[in-house]
LONU-808860 format. One record per residue (C-alpha): residue number from 1; residue in three letters; x, z, y. Coordinates in steps of 0.1 Angstrom, whole numbers, plus 5000, padded with zeros to 4 digits. Example, Ala and Ser with C-alpha at 12.3 -4.5 7.8 and 13.67 -1.06 7.14 Angstrom:
2
[1,ALA,[5123,5078,4955]]
[2,SER,[5137,5071,4989]]
This chain:
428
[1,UNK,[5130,4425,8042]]
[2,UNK,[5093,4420,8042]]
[3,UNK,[5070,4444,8027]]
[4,UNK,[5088,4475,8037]]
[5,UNK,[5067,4497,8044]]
[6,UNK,[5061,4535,8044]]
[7,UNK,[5027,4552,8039]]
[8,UNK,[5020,4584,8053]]
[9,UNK,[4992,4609,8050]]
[10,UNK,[4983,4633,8076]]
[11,UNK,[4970,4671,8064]]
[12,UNK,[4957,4692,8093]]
[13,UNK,[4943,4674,8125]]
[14,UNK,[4943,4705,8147]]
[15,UNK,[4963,4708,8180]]
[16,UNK,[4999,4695,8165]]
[17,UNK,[4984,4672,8137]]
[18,UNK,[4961,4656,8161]]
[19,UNK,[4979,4651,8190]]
[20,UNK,[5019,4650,8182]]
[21,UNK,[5019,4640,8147]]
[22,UNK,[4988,4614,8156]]
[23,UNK,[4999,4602,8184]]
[24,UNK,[5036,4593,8170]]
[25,UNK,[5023,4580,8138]]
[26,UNK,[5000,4557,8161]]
[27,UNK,[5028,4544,8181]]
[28,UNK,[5051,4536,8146]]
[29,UNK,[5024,4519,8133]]
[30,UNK,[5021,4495,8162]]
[31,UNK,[5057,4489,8169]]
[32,UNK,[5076,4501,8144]]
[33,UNK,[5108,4531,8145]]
[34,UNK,[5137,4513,8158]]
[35,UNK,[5129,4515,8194]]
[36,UNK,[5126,4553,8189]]
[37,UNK,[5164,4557,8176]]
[38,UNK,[5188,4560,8205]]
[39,UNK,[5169,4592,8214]]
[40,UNK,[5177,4614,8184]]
[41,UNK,[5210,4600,8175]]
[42,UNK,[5201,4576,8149]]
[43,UNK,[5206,4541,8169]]
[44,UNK,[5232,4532,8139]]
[45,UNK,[5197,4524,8119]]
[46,UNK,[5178,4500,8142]]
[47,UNK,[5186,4468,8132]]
[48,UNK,[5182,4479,8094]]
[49,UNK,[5149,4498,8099]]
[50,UNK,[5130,4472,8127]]
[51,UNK,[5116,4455,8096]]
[52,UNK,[5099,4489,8078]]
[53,UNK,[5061,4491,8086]]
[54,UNK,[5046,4523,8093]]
[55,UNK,[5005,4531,8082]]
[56,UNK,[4992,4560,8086]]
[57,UNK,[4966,4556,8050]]
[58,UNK,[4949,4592,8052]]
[59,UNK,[4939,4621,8074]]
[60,UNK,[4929,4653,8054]]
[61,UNK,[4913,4683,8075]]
[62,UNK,[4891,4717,8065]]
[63,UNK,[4859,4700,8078]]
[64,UNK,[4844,4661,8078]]
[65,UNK,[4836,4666,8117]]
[66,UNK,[4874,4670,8123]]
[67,UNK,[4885,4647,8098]]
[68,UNK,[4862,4619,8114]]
[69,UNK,[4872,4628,8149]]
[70,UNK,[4910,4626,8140]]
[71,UNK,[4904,4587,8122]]
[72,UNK,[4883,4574,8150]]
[73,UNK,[4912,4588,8175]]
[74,UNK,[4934,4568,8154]]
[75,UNK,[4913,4536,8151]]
[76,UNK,[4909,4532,8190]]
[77,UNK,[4948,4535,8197]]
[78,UNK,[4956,4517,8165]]
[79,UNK,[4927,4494,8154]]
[80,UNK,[4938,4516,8120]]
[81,UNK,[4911,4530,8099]]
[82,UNK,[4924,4562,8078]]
[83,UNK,[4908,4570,8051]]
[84,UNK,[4895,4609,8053]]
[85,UNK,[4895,4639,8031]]
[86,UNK,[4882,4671,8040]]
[87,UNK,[4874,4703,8020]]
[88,UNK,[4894,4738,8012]]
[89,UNK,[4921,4720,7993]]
[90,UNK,[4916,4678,8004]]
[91,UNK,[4958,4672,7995]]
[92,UNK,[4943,4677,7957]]
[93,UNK,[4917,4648,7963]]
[94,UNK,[4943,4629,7988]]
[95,UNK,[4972,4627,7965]]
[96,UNK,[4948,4618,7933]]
[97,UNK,[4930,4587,7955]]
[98,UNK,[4962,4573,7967]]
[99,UNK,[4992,4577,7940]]
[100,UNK,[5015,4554,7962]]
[101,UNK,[5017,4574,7994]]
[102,UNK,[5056,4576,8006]]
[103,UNK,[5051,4606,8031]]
[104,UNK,[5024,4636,8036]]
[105,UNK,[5028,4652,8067]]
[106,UNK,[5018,4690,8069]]
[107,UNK,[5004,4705,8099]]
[108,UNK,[4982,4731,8082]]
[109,UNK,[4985,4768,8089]]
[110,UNK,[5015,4781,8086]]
[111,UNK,[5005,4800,8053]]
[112,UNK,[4990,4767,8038]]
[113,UNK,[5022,4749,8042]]
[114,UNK,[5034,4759,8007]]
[115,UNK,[5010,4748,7986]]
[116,UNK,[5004,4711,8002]]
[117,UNK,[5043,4709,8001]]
[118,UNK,[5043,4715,7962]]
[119,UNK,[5015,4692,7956]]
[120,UNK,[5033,4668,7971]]
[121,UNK,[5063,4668,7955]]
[122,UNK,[5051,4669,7923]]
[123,UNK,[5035,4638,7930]]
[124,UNK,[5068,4626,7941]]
[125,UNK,[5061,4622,7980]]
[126,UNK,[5082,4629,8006]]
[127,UNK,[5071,4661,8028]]
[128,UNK,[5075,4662,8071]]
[129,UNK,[5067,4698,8073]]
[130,UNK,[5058,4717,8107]]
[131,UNK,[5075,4750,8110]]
[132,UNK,[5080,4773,8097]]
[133,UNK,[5087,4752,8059]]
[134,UNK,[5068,4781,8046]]
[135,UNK,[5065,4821,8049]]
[136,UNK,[5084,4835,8020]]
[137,UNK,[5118,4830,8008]]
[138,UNK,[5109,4831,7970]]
[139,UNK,[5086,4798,7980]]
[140,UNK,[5112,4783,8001]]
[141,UNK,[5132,4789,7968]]
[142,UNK,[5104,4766,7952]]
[143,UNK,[5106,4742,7975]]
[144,UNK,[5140,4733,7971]]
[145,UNK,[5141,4734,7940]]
[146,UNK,[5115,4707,7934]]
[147,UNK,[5126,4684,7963]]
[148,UNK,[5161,4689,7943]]
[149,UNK,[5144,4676,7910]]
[150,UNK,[5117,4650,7922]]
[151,UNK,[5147,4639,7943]]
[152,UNK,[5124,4640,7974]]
[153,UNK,[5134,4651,8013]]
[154,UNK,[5116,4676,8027]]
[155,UNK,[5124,4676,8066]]
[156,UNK,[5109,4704,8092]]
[157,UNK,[5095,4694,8124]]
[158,UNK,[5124,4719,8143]]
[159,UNK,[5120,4695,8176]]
[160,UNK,[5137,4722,8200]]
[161,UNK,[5172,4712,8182]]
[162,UNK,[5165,4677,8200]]
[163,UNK,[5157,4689,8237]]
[164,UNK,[5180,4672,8258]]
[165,UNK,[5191,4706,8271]]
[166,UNK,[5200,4725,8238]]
[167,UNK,[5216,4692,8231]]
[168,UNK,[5239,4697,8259]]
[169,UNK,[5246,4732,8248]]
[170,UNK,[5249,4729,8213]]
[171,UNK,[5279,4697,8222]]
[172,UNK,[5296,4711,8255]]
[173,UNK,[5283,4743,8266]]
[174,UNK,[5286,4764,8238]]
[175,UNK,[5321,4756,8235]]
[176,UNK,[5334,4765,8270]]
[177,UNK,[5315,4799,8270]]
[178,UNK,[5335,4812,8243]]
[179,UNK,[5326,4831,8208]]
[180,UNK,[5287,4844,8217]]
[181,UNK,[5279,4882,8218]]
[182,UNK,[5245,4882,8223]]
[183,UNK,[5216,4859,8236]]
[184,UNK,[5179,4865,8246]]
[185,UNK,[5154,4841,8234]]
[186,UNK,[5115,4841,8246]]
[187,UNK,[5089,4819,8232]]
[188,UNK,[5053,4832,8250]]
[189,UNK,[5023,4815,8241]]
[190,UNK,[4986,4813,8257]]
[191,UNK,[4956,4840,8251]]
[192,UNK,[4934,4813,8244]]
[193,UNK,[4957,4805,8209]]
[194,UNK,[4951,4836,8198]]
[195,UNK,[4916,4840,8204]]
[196,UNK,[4899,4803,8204]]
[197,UNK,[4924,4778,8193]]
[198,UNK,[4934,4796,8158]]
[199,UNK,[4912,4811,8135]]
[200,UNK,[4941,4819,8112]]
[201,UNK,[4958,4848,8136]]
[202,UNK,[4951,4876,8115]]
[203,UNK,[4971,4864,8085]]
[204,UNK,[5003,4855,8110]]
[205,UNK,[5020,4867,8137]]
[206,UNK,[5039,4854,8170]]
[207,UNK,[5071,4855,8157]]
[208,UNK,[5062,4841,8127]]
[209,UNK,[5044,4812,8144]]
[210,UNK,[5064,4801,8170]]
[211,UNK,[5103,4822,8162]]
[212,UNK,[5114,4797,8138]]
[213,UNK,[5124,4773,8164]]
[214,UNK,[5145,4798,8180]]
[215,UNK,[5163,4812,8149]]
[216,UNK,[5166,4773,8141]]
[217,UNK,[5178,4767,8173]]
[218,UNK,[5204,4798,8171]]
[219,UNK,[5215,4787,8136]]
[220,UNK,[5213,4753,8145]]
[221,UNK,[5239,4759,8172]]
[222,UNK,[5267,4781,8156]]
[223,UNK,[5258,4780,8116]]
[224,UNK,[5258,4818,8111]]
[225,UNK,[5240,4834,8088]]
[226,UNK,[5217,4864,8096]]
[227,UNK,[5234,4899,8086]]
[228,UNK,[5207,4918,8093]]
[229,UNK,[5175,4925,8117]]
[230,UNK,[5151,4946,8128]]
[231,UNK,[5119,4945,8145]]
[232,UNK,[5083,4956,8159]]
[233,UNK,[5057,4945,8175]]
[234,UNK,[5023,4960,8196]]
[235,UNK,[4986,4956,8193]]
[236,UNK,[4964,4965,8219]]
[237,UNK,[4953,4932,8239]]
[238,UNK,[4936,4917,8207]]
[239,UNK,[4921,4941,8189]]
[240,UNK,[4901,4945,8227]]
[241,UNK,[4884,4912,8209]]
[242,UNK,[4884,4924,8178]]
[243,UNK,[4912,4902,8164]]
[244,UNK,[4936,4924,8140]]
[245,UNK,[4967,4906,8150]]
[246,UNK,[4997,4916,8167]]
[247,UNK,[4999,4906,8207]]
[248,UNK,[5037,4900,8207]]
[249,UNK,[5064,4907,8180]]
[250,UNK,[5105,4913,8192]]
[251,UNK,[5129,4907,8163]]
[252,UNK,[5167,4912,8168]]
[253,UNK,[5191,4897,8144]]
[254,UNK,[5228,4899,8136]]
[255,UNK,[5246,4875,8128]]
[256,UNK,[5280,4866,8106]]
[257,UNK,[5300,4856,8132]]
[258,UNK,[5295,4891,8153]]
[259,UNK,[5265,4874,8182]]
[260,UNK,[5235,4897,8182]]
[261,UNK,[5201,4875,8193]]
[262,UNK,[5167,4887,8203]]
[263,UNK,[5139,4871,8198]]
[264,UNK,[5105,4880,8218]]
[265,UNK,[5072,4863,8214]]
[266,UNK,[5035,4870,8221]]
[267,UNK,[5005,4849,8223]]
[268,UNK,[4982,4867,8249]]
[269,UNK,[4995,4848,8282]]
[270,UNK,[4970,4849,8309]]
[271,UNK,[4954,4811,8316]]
[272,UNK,[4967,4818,8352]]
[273,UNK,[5001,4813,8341]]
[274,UNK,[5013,4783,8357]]
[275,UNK,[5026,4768,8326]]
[276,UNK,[5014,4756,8290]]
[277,UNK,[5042,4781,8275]]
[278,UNK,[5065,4805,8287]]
[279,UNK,[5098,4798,8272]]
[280,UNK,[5138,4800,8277]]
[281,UNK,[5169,4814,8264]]
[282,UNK,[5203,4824,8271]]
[283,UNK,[5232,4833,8253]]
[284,UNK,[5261,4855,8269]]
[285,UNK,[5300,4842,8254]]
[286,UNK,[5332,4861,8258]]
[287,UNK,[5340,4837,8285]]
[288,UNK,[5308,4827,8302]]
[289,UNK,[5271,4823,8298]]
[290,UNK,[5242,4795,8292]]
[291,UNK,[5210,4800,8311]]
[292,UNK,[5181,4777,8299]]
[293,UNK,[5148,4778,8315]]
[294,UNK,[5123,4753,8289]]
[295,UNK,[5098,4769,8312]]
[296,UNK,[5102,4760,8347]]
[297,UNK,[5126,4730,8350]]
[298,UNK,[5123,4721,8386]]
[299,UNK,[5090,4703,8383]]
[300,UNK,[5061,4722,8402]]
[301,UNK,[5029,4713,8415]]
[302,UNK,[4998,4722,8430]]
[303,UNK,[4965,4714,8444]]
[304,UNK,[4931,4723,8459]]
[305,UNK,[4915,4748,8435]]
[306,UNK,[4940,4745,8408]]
[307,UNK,[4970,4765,8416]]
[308,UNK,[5005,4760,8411]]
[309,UNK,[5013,4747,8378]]
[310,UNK,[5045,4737,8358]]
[311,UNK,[5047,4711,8333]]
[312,UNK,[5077,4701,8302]]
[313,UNK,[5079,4662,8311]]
[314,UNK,[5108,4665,8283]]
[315,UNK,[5087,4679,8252]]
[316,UNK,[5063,4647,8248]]
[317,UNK,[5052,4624,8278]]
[318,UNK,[5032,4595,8278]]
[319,UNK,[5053,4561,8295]]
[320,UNK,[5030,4533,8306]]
[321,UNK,[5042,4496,8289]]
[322,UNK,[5035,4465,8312]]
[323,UNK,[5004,4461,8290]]
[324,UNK,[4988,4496,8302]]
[325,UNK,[4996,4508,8269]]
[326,UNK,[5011,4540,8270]]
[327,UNK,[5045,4552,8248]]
[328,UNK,[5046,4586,8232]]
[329,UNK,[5079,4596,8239]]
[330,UNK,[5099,4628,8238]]
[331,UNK,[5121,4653,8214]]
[332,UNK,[5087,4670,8199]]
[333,UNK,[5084,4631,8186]]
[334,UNK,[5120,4630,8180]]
[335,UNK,[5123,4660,8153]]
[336,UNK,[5099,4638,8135]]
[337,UNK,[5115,4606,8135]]
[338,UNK,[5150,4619,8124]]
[339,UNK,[5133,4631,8092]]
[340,UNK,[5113,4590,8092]]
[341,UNK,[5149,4577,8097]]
[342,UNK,[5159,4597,8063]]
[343,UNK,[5131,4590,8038]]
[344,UNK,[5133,4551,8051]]
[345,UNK,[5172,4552,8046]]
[346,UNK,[5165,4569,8006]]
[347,UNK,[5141,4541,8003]]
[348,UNK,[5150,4509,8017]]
[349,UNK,[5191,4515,8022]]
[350,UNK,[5197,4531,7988]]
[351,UNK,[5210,4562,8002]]
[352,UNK,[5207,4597,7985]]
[353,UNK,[5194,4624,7997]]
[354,UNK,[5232,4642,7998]]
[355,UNK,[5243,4614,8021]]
[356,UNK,[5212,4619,8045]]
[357,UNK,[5211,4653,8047]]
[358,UNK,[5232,4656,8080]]
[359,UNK,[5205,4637,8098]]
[360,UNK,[5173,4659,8103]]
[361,UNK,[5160,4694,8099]]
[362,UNK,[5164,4699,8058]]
[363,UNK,[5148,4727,8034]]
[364,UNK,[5181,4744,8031]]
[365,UNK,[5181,4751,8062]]
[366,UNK,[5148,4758,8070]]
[367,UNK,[5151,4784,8041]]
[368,UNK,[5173,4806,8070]]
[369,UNK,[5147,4808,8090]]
[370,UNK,[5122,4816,8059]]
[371,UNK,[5146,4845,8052]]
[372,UNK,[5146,4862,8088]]
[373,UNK,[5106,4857,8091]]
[374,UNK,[5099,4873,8057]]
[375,UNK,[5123,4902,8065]]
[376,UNK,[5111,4905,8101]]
[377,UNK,[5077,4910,8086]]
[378,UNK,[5080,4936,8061]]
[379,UNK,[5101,4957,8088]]
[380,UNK,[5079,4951,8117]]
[381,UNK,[5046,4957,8097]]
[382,UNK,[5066,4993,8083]]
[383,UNK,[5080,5000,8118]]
[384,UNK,[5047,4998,8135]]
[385,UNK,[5031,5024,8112]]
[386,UNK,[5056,5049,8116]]
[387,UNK,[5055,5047,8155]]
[388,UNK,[5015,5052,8153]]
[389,UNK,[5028,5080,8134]]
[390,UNK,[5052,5091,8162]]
[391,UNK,[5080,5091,8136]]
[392,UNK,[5104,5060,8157]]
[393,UNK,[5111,5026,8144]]
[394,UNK,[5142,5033,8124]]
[395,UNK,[5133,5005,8097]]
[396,UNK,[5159,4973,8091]]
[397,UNK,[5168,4945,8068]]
[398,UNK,[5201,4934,8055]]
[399,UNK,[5210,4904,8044]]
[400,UNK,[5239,4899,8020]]
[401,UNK,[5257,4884,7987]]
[402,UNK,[5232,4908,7969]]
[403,UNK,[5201,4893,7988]]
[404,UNK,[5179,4911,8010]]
[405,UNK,[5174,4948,8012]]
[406,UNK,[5151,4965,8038]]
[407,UNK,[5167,5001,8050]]
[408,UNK,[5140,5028,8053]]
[409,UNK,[5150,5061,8064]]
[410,UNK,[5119,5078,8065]]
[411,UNK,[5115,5073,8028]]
[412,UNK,[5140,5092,8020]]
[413,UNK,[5131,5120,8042]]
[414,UNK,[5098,5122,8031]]
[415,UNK,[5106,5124,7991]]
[416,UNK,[5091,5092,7988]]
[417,UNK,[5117,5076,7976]]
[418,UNK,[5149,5056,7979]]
[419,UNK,[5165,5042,8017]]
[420,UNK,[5172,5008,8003]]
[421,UNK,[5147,4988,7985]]
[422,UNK,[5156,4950,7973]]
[423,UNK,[5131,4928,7981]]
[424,UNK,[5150,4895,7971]]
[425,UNK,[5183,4890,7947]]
[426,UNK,[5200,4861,7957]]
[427,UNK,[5225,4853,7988]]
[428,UNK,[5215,4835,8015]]
């Protein structure tokens, strides 16, 4: 058992890399995974896993001054010294330097995640992707595909599957509401990511950014596939800063099994707002209802000159040891452990990747989620112009055996050309 070890490499250091991905890496590298198990599920593991050794070898950002900020973060909680790489494309110069890396982490931009993915595998490396696994279901295609060849997991940070709360749902409460027949999910992020935090908005969208864990979640629950969707969205609080992005996106979908979900998202929150996120869902059965509030969960506080604020204690929390030390803890560490748990159980327990795959978030199913945010796109992004146009939103997508085919009225009615238009030729 000694000597096993996995080496990771972090690319992107920005709010999720640097503190989430950082911050758990830090806390495997100083004690190892099997106190982590019980949590997600995986406790079966921990006496064959408490030997592996976790070292976090690289950091990779855009700049040096982020790059260096992330491996001095890392060398006071760890004593660890990353090496850095920085630049437009630093997985090129990461994966070159160090041709024995077992894991890269991405926690890029959401449309960079693609081409570190590929890189990767090629090089044979194991991928923890954050979500969405990429932005286009001809590259999720790609994906899977070379994780299929190199023989290499690619797992999706999807950490809302391992909330305590959707837990409960997704093993009791869905079955004693009945067959669903519709739901409401709501994922509302702060002004200041749209406007300060990202420079990258432009080139995404709400939805796009933060949906995925709700059609995860959604699929994840009742493994439908989508049907079809449509969707809009508005712009009128960012352009006021001269940001071309959307403000909020809604997106409904329909699924195989007859439930009808819709998603709504925006990134323009006011700072008042008491919490970091809104967020919540429900889901409405032929014999009862689930109401979850991610939001507001009963915690509230408030003091002089701060107002009332709201706080997720479940999402990640810091536990203090007897040492002062404090324990990174949570189910947004817990998504990334599952997929750990299956790239140490390929490498040290001889497993393949057929037998792991019930264990954490994989690329096939991430490629669902590909499929409704690549749809949801092209019909919002149509939809919007005809309403500026005043001419409705009568634009939709279907998904089917013969792929995906976006439904355009007005195309027809302006001599422009046919209704359907395939956009992708293969099933879901």
């Amino acid at each position: 058992m000694i000597g096993m070890k996995i080496r990771i490499a972090l690319v992107g250091a920005g709010m999720f890399g640097g503190d989430v991905h950082a911050r758990a890496f830090a806390d495997l590298q100083l004690n190892g995974i099997a106190g982590q198990l019980s949590r997600a599920g995986l406790d079966r593991w921990s006496r064959d896993l408490a030997p592996v050794q976790f070292e976090l070898v690289a950091v990779a950002t855009r700049s040096e001054s982020s790059a260096l900020r992330a491996q001095a973060a890392f060398k006071a909680a760890t004593g660890g010294e990353p090496r850095i790489f920085f630049g437009e494309e630093p997985w090129n110069d990461l994966l070159r330097d160090i041709p024995d890396l077992d894991v890269i982490a991405v926690a890029t931009p959401d449309h960079l995640h693609t081409p570190v993915i590929l890189k990767a595998l090629e090089a044979a490396v194991h991928v923890l992707t954050e979500k969405p696994m990429c932005l286009a279901i001809d590259e999720a295609d790609q994906i899977i595909e070379l994780a299929t060849s190199k023989d290499r997991i690619v797992a999706v940070d999807m950490h809302k599957r391992y909330d305590p709360d959707h837990l409960r749902i997704r093993d009791d409460i869905k079955n004693r509401i009945g067959d669903p027949l519709y739901g409401l999910a709501v994922l509302e992020e702060p002004l200041e990511v749209s406007t300060s935090t990202f420079k990258w908005v432009e080139q995404s969208d709400p939805f796009s950014y933060v949906g995925p864990h709700w059609t995860d979640l959604i699929y994840h629950y009742y493994g439908s596939k989508p049907v079809s969707l449509t969707a809009v969205g508005q712009k009128k609080r960012l352009i006021r800063d001269g940001i071309n992005a959307f403000d909020a996106v809604q997106v409904r979908v329909d699924f195989e099994n007859g439930m009808s979900i819709s998603f709504h998202n925006n990134w323009i929150t006011p700072p008042d707002f008491e919490g970091p996120v809104n967020q919540g869902h429900e889901i409405v059965g032929a014999d009862g209802k689930v109401e979850s509030d991610q939001q507001y969960r009963g915690f509230r506080f408030w003091s002089q000159g701060k107002g009332s604020r709201t706080s997720n204690n479940h999402f990640t929390r810091e536990v203090v040891r007897p040492d002062g030390s404090r324990a990174y803890v949570g189910y947004g560490v817990d998504s990334l452990i599952a997929g750990l748990v299956a790239i140490c159980r390929m490498k040290f327990l001889n497993e393949t990747r057929e037998a792991v795959a019930g264990s954490y978030p994989t690329a096939e199913e991430a490629r669902i989620t590909v499929a409704i945010v690549h749809a949801a796109r092209i019909v919002r992004d149509l939809n919007f112009s005809y309403l500026q146009q005043g001419k409705g939103a009568p634009v939709s997508a279907r998904f089917g055996a013969d792929g995906i085919t976006i439904v355009d009225p007005n195309r027809a009615a302006e001599g422009a050309g046919h209704v359907f238009e395939r956009i992708y030729d293969k099933p879901l």
